[in-house]
ZADRENNU-55830 format. One record per residue: residue number from 0; chain; x, y, z of N, C-alpha, C, O in turn. Coordinates in pm, whole numbers, plus 50000, padded with zeros to 5 digits. Layout:
N
NUM/A/X/Y/Z/X/Y/Z/X/Y/Z/X/Y/Z .
...
//
This chain:
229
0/A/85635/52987/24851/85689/52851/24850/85640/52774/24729/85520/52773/24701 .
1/A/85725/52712/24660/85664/52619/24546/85687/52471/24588/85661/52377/24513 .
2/A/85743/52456/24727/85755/52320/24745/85647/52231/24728/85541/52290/24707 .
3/A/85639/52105/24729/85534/51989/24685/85510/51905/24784/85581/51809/24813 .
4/A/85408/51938/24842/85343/51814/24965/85294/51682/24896/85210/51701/24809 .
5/A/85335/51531/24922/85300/51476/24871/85249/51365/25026/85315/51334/25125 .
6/A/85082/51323/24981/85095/51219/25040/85077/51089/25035/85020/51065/24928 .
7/A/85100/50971/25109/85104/50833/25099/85011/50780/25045/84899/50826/25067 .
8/A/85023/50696/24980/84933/50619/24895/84823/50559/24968/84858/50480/25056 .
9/A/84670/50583/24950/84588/50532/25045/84451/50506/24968/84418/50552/24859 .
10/A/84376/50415/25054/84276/50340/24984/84134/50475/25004/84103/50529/25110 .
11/A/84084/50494/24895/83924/50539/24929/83814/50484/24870/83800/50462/24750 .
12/A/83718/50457/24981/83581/50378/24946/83491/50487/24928/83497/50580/25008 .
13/A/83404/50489/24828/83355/50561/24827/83172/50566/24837/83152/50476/24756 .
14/A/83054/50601/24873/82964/50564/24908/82839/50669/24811/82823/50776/24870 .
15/A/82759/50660/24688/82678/50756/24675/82571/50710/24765/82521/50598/24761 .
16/A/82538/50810/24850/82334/50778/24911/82257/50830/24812/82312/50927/24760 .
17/A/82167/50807/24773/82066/50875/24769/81842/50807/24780/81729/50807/24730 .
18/A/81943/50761/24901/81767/50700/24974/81787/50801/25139/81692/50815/25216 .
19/A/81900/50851/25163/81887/50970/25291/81913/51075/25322/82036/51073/25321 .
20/A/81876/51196/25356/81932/51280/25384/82084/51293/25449/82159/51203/25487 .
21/A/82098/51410/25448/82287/51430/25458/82274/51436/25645/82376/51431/25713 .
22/A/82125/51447/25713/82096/51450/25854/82163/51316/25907/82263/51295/25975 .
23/A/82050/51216/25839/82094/51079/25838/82201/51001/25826/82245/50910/25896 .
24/A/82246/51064/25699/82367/50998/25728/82493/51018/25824/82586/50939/25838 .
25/A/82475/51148/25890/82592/51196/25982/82555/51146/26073/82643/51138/26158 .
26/A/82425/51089/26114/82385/51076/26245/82459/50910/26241/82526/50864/26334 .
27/A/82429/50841/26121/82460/50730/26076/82640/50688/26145/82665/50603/26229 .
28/A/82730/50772/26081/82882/50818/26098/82915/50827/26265/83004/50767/26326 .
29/A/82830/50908/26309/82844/50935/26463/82786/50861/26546/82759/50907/26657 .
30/A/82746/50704/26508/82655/50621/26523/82797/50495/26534/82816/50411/26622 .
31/A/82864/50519/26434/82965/50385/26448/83020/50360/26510/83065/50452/26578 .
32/A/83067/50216/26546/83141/50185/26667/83280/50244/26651/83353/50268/26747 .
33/A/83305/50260/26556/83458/50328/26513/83442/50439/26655/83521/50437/26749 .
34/A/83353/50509/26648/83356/50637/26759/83447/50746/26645/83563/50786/26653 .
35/A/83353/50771/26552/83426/50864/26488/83397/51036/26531/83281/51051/26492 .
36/A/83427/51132/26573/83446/51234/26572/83523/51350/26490/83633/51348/26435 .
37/A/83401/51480/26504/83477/51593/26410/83586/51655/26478/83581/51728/26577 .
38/A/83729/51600/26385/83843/51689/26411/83845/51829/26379/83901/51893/26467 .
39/A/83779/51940/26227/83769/52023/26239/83625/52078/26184/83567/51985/26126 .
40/A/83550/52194/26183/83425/52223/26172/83434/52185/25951/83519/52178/25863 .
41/A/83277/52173/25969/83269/52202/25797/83268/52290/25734/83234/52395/25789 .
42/A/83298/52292/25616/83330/52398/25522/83278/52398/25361/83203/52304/25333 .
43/A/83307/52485/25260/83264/52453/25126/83417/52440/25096/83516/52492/25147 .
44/A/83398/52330/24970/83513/52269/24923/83497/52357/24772/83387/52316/24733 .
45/A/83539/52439/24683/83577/52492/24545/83719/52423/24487/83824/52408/24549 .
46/A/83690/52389/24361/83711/52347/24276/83765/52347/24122/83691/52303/24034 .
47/A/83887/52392/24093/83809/52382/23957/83951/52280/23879/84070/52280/23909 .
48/A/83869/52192/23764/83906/52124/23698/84016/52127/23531/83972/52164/23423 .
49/A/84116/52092/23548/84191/52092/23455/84188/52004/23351/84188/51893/23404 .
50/A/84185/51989/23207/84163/51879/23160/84216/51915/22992/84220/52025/22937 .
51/A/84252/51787/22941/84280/51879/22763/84146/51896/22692/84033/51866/22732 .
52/A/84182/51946/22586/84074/51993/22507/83965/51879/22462/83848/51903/22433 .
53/A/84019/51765/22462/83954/51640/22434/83939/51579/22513/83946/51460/22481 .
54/A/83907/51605/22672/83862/51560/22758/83903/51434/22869/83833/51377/22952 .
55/A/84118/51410/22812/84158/51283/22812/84151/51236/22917/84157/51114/22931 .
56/A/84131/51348/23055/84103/51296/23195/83948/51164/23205/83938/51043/23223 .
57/A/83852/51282/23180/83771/51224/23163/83761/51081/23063/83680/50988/23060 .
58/A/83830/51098/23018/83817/50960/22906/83886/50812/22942/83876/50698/22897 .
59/A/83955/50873/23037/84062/50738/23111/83992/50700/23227/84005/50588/23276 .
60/A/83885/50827/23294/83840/50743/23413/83735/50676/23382/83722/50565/23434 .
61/A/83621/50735/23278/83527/50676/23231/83591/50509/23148/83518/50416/23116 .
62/A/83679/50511/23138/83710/50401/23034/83797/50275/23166/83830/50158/23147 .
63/A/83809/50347/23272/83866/50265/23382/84047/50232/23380/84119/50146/23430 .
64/A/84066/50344/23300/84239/50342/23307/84310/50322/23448/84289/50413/23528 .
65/A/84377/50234/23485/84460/50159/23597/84553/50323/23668/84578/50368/23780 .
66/A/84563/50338/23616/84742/50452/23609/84693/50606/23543/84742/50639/23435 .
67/A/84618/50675/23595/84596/50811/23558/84593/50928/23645/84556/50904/23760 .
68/A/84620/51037/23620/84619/51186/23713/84528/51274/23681/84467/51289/23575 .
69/A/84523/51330/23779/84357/51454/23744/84440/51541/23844/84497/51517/23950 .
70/A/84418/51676/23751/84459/51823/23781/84336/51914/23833/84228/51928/23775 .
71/A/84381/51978/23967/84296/52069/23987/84311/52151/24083/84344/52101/24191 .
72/A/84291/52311/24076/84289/52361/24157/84206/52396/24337/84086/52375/24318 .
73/A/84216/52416/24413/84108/52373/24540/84119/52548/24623/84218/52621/24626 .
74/A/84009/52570/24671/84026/52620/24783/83898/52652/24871/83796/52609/24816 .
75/A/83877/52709/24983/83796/52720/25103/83702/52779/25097/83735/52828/24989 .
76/A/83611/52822/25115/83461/52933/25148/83370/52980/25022/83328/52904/24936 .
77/A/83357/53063/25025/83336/53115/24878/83357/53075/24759/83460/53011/24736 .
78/A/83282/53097/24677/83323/53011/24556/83352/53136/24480/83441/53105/24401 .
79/A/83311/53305/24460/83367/53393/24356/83412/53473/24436/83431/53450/24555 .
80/A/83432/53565/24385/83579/53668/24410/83675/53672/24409/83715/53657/24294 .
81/A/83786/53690/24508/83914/53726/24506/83950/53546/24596/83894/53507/24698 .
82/A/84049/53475/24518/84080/53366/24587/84214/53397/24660/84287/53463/24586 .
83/A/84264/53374/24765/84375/53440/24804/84490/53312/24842/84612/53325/24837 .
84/A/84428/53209/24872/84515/53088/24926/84459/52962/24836/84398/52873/24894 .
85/A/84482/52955/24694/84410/52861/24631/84544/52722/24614/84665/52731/24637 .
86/A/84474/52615/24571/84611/52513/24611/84611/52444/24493/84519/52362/24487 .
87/A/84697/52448/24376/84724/52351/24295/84700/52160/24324/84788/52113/24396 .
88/A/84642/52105/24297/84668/51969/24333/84671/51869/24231/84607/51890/24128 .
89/A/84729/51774/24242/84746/51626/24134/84731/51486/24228/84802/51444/24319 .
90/A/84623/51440/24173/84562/51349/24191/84576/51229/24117/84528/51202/24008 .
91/A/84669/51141/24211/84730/51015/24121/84654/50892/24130/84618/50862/24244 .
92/A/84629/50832/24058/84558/50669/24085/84623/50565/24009/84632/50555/23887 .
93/A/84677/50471/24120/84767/50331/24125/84668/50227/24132/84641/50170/24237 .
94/A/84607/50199/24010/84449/50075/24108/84410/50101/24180/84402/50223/24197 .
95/A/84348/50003/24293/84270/50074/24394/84343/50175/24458/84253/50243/24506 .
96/A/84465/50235/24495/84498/50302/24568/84508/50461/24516/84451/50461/24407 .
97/A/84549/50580/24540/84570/50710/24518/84605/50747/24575/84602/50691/24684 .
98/A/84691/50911/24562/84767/50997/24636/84780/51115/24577/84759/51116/24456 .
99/A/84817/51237/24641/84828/51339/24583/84910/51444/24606/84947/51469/24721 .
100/A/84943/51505/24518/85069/51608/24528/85008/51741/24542/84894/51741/24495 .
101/A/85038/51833/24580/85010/51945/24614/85126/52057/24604/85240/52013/24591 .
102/A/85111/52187/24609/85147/52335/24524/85096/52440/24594/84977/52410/24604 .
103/A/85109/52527/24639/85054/52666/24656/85059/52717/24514/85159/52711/24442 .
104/A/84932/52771/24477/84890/52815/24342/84903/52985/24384/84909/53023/24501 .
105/A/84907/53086/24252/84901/53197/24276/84753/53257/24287/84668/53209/24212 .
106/A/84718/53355/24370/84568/53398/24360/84541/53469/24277/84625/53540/24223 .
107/A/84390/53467/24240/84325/53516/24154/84190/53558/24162/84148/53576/24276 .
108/A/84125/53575/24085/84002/53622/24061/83907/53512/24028/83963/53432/23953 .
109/A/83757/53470/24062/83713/53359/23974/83558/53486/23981/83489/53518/24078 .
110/A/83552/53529/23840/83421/53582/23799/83392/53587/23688/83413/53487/23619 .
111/A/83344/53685/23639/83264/53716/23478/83369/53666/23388/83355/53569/23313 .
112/A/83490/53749/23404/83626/53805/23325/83716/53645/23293/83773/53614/23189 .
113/A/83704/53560/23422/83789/53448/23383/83741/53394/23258/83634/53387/23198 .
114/A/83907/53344/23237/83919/53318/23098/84030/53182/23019/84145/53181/23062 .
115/A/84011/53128/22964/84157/53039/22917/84280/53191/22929/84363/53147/23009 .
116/A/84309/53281/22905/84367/53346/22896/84412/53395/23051/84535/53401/23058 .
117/A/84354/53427/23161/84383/53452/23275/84394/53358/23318/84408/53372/23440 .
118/A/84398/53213/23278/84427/53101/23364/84589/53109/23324/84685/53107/23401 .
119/A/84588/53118/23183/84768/53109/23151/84828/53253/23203/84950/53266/23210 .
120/A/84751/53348/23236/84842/53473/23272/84839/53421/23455/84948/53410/23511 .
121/A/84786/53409/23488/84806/53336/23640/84878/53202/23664/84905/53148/23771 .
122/A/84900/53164/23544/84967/52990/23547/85135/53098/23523/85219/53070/23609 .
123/A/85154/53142/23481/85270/53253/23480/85370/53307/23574/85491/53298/23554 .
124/A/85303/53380/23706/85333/53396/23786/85313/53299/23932/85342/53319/24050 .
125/A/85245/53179/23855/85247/53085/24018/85345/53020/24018/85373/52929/23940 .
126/A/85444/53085/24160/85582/52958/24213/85545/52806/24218/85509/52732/24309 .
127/A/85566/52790/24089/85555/52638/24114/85691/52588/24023/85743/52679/23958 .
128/A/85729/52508/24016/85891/52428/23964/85767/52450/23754/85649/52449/23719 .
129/A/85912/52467/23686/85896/52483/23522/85840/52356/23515/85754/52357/23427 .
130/A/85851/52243/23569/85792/52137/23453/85683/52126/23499/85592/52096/23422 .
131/A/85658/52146/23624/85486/52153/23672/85369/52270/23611/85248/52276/23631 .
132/A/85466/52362/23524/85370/52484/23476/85431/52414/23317/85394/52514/23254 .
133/A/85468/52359/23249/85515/52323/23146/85407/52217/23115/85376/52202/22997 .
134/A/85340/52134/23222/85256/52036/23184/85131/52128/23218/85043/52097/23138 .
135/A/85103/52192/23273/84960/52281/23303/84939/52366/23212/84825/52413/23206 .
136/A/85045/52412/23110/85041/52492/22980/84924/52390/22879/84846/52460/22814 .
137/A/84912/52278/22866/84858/52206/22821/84696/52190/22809/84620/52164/22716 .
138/A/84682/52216/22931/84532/52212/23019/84463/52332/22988/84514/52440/22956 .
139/A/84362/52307/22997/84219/52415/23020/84114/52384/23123/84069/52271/23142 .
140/A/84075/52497/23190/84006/52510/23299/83859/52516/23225/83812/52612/23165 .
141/A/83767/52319/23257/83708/52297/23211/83529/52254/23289/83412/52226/23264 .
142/A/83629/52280/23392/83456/52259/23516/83497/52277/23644/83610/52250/23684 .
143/A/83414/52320/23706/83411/52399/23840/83278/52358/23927/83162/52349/23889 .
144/A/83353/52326/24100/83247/52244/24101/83266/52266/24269/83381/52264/24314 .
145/A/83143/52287/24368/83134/52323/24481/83042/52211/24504/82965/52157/24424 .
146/A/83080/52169/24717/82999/52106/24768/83035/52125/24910/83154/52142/24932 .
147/A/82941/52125/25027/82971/52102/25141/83038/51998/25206/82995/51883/25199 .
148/A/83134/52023/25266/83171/51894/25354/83204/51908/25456/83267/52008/25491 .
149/A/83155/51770/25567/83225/51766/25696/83299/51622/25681/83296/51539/25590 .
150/A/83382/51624/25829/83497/51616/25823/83457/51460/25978/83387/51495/26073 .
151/A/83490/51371/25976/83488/51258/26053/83639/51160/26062/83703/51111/25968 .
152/A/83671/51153/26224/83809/51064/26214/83809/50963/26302/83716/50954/26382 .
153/A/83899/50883/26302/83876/50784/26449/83978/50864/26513/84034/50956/26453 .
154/A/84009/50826/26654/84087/50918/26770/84233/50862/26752/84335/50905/26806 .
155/A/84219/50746/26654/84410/50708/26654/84403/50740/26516/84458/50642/26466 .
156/A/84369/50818/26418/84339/50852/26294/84396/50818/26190/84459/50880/26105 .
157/A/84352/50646/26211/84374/50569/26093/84221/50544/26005/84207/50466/25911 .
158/A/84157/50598/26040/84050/50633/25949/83962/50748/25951/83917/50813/26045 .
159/A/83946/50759/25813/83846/50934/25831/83752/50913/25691/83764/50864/25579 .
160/A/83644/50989/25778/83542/50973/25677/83457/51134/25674/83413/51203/25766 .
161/A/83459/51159/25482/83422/51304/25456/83275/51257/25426/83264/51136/25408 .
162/A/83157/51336/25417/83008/51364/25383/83012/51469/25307/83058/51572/25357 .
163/A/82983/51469/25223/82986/51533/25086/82782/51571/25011/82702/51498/24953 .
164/A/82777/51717/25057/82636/51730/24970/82659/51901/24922/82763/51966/24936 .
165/A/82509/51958/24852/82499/52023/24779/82596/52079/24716/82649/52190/24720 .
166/A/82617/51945/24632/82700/51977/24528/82682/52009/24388/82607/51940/24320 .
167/A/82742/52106/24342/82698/52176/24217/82814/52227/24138/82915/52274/24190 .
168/A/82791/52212/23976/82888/52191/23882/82810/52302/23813/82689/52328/23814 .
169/A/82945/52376/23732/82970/52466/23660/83019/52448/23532/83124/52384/23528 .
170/A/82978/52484/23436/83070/52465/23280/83161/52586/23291/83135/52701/23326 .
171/A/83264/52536/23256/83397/52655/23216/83435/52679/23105/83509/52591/23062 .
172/A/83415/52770/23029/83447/52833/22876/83614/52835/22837/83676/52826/22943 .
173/A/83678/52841/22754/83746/52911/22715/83743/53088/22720/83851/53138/22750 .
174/A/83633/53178/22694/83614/53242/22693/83562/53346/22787/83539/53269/22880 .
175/A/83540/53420/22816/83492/53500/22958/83401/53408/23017/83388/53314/22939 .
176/A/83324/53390/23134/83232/53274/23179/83141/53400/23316/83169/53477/23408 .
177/A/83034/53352/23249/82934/53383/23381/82848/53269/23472/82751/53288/23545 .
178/A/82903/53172/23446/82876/53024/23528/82787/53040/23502/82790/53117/23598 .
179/A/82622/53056/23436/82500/53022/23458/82483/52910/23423/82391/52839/23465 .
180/A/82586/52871/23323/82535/52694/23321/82616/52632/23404/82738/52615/23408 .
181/A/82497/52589/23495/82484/52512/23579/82423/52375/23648/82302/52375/23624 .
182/A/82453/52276/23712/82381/52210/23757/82408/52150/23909/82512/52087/23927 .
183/A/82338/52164/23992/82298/52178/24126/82242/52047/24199/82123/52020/24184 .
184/A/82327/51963/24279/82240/51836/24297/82183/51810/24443/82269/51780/24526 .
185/A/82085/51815/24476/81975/51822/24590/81962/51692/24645/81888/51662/24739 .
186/A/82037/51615/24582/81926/51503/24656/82037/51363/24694/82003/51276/24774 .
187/A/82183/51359/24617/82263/51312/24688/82302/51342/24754/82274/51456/24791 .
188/A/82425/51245/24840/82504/51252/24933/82631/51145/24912/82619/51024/24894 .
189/A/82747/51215/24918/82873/51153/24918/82988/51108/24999/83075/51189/25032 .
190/A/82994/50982/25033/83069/50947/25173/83191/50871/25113/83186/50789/25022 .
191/A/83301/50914/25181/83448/50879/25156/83518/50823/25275/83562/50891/25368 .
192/A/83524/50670/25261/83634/50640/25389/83735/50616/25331/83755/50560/25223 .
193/A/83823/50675/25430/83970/50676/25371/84086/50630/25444/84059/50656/25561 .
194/A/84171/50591/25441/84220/50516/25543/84394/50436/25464/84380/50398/25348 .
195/A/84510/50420/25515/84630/50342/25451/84619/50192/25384/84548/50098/25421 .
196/A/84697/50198/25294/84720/50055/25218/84701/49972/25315/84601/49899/25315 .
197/A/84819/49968/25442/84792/49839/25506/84652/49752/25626/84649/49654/25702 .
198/A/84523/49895/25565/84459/49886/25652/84329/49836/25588/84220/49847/25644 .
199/A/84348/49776/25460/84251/49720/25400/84135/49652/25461/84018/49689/25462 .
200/A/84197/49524/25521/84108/49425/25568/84043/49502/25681/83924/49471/25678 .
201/A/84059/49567/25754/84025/49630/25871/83897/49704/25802/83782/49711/25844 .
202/A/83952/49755/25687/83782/49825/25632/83747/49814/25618/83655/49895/25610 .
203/A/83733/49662/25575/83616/49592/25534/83543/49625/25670/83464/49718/25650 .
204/A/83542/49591/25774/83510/49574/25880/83416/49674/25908/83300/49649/25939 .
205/A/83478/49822/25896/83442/49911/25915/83343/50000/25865/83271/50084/25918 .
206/A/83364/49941/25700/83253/50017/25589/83126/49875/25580/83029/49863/25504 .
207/A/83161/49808/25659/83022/49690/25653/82933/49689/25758/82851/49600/25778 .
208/A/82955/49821/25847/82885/49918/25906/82781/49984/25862/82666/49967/25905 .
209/A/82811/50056/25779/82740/50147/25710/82648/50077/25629/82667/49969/25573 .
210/A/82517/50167/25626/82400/50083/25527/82432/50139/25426/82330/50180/25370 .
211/A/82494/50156/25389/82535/50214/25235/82638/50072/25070/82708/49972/25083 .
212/A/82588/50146/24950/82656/50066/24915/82768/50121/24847/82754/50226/24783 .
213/A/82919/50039/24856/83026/50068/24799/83010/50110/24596/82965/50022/24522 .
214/A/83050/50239/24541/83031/50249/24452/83157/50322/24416/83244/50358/24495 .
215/A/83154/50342/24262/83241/50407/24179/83196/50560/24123/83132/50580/24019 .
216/A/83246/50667/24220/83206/50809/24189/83295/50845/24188/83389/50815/24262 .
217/A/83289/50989/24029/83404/51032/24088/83319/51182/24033/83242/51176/23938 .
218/A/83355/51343/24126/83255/51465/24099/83298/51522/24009/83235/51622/23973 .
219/A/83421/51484/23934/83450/51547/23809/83390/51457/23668/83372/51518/23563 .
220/A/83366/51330/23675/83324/51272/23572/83166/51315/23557/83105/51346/23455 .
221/A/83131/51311/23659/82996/51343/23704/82940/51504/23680/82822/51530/23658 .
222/A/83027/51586/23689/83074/51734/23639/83056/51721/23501/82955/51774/23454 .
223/A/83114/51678/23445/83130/51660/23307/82965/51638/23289/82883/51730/23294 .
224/A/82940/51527/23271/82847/51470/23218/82698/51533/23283/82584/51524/23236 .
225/A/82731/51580/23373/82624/51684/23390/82594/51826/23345/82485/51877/23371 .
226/A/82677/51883/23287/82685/52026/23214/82755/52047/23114/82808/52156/23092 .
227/A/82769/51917/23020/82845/51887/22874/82772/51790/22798/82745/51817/22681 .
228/A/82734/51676/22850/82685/51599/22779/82549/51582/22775/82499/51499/22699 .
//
């Protein structure tokens, strides 16, 4: 299937900790009056990042561009070997709001051997529509980046909130890659409430719960600047 899941435009707050453990803060989550509960168990989230040669993703979010997209591939468990169900995605941002389009990507390999070259021989054969591989011809697979997450919703699931830790970034070559450069982060924690446009004011409500403070993260800028700059 090359069809395109797209979904609705929706607000995310986003939270770095790093005065608690990832214990704390779930206990924190399962603590709210929201009555939030896990809809499905946790998992590792893989990653990897699309970007041009000059970094223009990165350069629009760091610079606070209103209207920009970030490319990247996603998938489940493991971070090397044989990927079998990996998911193209595009990541749109409207001001505060975002949304994202989605692809079944073709599988592949992520080890020693990957390469700018096996990204375009796999960008080749993935069913996806010509102008969506016409703009990914462009790109290079420029950071790679794993973290745990669980998964929190309210029971009428107009809000959900992810916990995000040991997360760790990879530099991606042009050239064959043995990931050793690396960097590994121990000591944050990343919380995402997420929730529809028309449910703004309500979040306030909800994220003024949390002892946490509202911030501006994003794990690919942070990718970057942790194993490039």
């Amino acid at each position: 299937m090359s069809e395109a899941q797209t979904r609705d435009f929706r607000y995310e707050r986003k939270f770095l900790v790093d005065q608690l453990d990832v214990q704390r803060v779930r206990a924190l989550v399962k603590l709210h009056p929201a009555m939030f509960y896990e809809p499905y168990p946790p998992r590792y989230v893989n990653n990897l990042y699309l970007d041009t040669e000059l970094l223009d993703n990165y350069q629009e979010n760091v610079s606070g561009v209103g209207e920009r997209h970030k490319a990247r591939v996603r998938w489940y468990g493991d971070l090397f070997g044989q990927i079998e169900r990996p998911v193209l995605e595009f990541k749109i941002k409207s001001g505060l709001v975002g949304t994202k389009i989605s692809y079944p990507f073709a599988p592949f390999v992520l080890d020693g051997r990957f390469s700018h070259r096996y990204y375009l021989d796999t960008l080749r054969v993935a069913n996806i529509p010509d102008h969506v591989r016409q703009r990914l011809r462009g790109l290079h697979v420029v950071l790679c980046n794993r973290y745990y997450r669980w998964y929190y919703a309210t029971r009428d699931g107009r809000f959900r909130v992810t916990v995000d830790t040991e997360m760790a970034f990879y530099q991606v070559r042009k050239a064959a890659n043995h990931f050793r450069h690396r960097c590994v982060d121990h000591r944050n924690v990343v919380v995402e409430l997420k929730y529809g446009k028309s449910l703004d004011v309500e979040a306030e409500r909800v994220s003024r719960v949390f002892p946490f403070s509202v911030t501006k993260n994003s794990k690919y800028v942070t990718g970057i600047e942790r194993v490039y700059l």
